[in-house]
Residue, then its C-alpha position, 0 to 999 in steps of 0.5 A: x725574292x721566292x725561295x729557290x724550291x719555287x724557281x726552279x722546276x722540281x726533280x721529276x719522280x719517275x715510274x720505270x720499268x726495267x726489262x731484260x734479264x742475268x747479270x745485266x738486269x741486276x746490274x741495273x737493278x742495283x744502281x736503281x733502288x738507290x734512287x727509290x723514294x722511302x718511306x720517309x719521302x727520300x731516296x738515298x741519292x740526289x738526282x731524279x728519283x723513282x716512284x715505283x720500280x719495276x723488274x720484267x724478268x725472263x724465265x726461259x731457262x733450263x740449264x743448271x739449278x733453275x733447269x732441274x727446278x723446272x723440269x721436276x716441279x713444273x715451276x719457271x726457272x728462278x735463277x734470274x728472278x733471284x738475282x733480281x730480287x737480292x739486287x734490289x734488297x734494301x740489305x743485301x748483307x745476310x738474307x741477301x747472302x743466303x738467297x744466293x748461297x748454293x749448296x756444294x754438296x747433299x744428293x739432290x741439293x748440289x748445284x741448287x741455290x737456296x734462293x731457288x729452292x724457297x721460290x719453289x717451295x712457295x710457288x708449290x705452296x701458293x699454286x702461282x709462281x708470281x705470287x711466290x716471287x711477290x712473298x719473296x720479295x717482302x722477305x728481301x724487302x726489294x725495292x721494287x716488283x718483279x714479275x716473270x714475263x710469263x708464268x707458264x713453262x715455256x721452251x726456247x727453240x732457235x733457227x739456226x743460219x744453217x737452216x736447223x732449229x735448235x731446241x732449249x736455250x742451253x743448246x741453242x748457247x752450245x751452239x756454234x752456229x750463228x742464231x737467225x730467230x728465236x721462238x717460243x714455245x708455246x708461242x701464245x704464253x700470256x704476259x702477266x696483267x701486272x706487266x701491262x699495268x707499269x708499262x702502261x703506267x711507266x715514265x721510262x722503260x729499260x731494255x737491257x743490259x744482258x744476253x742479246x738472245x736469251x735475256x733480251x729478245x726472250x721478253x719480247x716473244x710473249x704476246x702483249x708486251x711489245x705492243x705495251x711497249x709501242x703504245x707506252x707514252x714513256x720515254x724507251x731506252x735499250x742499254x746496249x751490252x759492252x762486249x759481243x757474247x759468244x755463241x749469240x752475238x760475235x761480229x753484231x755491231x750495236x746497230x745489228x743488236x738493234x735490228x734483233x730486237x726491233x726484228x722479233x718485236x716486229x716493231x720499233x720499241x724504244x727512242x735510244x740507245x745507251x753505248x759504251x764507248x769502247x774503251x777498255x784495259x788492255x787486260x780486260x781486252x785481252x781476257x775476253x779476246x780469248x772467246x773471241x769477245x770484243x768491245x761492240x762497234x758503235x755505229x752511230x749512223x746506222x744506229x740512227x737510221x733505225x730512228x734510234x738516237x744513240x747516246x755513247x758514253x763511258x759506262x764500265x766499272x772497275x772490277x777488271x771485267x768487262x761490266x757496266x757501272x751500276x751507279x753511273x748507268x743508273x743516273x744515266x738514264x734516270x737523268x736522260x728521262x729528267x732531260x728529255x722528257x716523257x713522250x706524248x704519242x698519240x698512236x703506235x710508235x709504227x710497224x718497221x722492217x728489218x732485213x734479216 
């Protein structure tokens, strides 16, 4: 009789392609790395394991430490690279802890972290901030790459339902009026190259989880990367946030966070969707009802319509706030990629239409 390993199939090694960007990308991001291989051919956890791992991140910030960075030495703002980069840290004990620390006190050094300031100086002293980001990363030894969807200074400004547009994404998350587009200005920032490689090259691509507006669409404004992802074989998953978001997505249902995205990409730019299921503590409830936050309604159908499959589960942690469990939703999607498969399309995943 043959051996076990010879009956069954093996555990497919995947290439993945996370994008999106703040806490939610991290999140992900945290749960991934303990399925990388190593050098000793192994990943920490059982289950599918990832080849090679890579972070599309959002850099249209201009609020807080990652603001000042911009606005006074001409870098993208760091802040979500950062996060990025101590989420996927082999060890995110000490040197993890210092890229986080922010200065509380010092003219000109309260508010900044120290992560922000070092991507900085060697973005200053490379003259390129991805490759800042790539020198970075070596020191945290990340799992992964992480490259900025755009190395040029960019400005979001938004069309407000009232018809006013509204300039820089700290005013457009002050706002009280309801965002109907977004743009990029200016609008031809190029992707890099490295971008278009792992999307060309990725078995599962990611969207998701974060901020609807500011973490997700952002990526998706840079000429190139929505047709990548239309003409990539991979099998596309958007992860769905578990609560709707003040000043950008109160009232959405999940299949309106869908016609968002698949309205600024101009295209349709993943196969599923991953949605909680709804279920939370009553304290964690009520905390966010206070900002007028609730659990995103799961409208199966409509999601379905769009020609998206959903796929509802059970993903919040236990922090007592309203996050998503790294781990699970990591083996989630790695397993969904391992099941399903990856797709052979032999053209453009289609133009679709989505009513404003």
């Amino acid at each position: 009789m043959a051996p076990l390993s010879e009956v069954l199939p093996p555990t497919p090694s995947l290439n993945v392609v996370a994008i999106g960007g703040g806490t939610g990308l991290s999140s992900l991001l945290r749960g991934l790395k303990h399925h990388v291989v190593l050098h000793d051919g192994k990943a920490e956890l059982p289950g599918p394991t990832v080849d090679n791992l890579t972070a599309v991140v959002t850099v249209t910030d201009d609020g807080g430490s990652s603001g000042r960075l911009r606005n006074e030495m001409g870098v993208p703002p760091p802040g979500d690279i950062r996060n990025c980069m101590t989420a996927l840290s082999e060890d995110e004990a000490l040197l993890s802890t210092l890229f986080q620390y922010r200065f509380s006190c010092g003219q000109g050094l309260e508010g900044h972290s120290f992560g922000n300031l070092f991507l900085s100086a060697l973005a200053d002293i490379t003259g390129d901030f991805s490759e800042a980001v790539k020198l970075s990363s070596a020191i945290l030894k990340t799992r992964g790459d992480i490259y900025p969807s755009t190395n040029a200074l960019v400005q979001l400004d938004a069309e407000m339902d009232d018809g006013s547009r509204v300039q820089g994404e700290t005013n457009i998350t002050a706002s009280k009026r309801r965002i109907v587009r977004l743009f990029l200005v200016p609008p031809d920032a190029p992707p890099l190259p490295q971008t278009l490689k792992a999307i060309a090259e990725a078995d599962l691509i990611t969207v998701g989880p974060g901020s609807l507006f500011t973490s997700l669409v952002t990526n998706l404004l840079i000429p190139g990367i929505p047709e990548a992802l239309v003409n990539s074989r991979a099998l596309r998953v958007y992860i769905c946030n578990l609560m709707t978001q003040a000043n950008e997505s109160l009232g959405l249902s999940a299949s309106e966070h869908i016609q968002a995205l698949f309205k600024h990409s101009g295209q349709k730019i993943f196969d599923y969707a991953l949605i909680h299921d709804g279920r939370l503590p009553a304290g964690v409830r009520a905390k966010y009802a206070a900002y007028g936050a609730t659990p995103i309604e799961v409208d199966e159908e409509r999601i379905r319509d769009l020609g998206v499959e959903p796929i509802v589960g059970h993903y919040l942690d236990d922090s007592g706030l309203a996050r998503h469990d790294s781990s699970r939703l990591a083996e989630e999607v790695l397993q969904l990629a391992a099941r399903v498969g990856t797709p052979r399309r032999t053209s453009a995943g289609g133009t679709i239409w989505v009513d404003a």
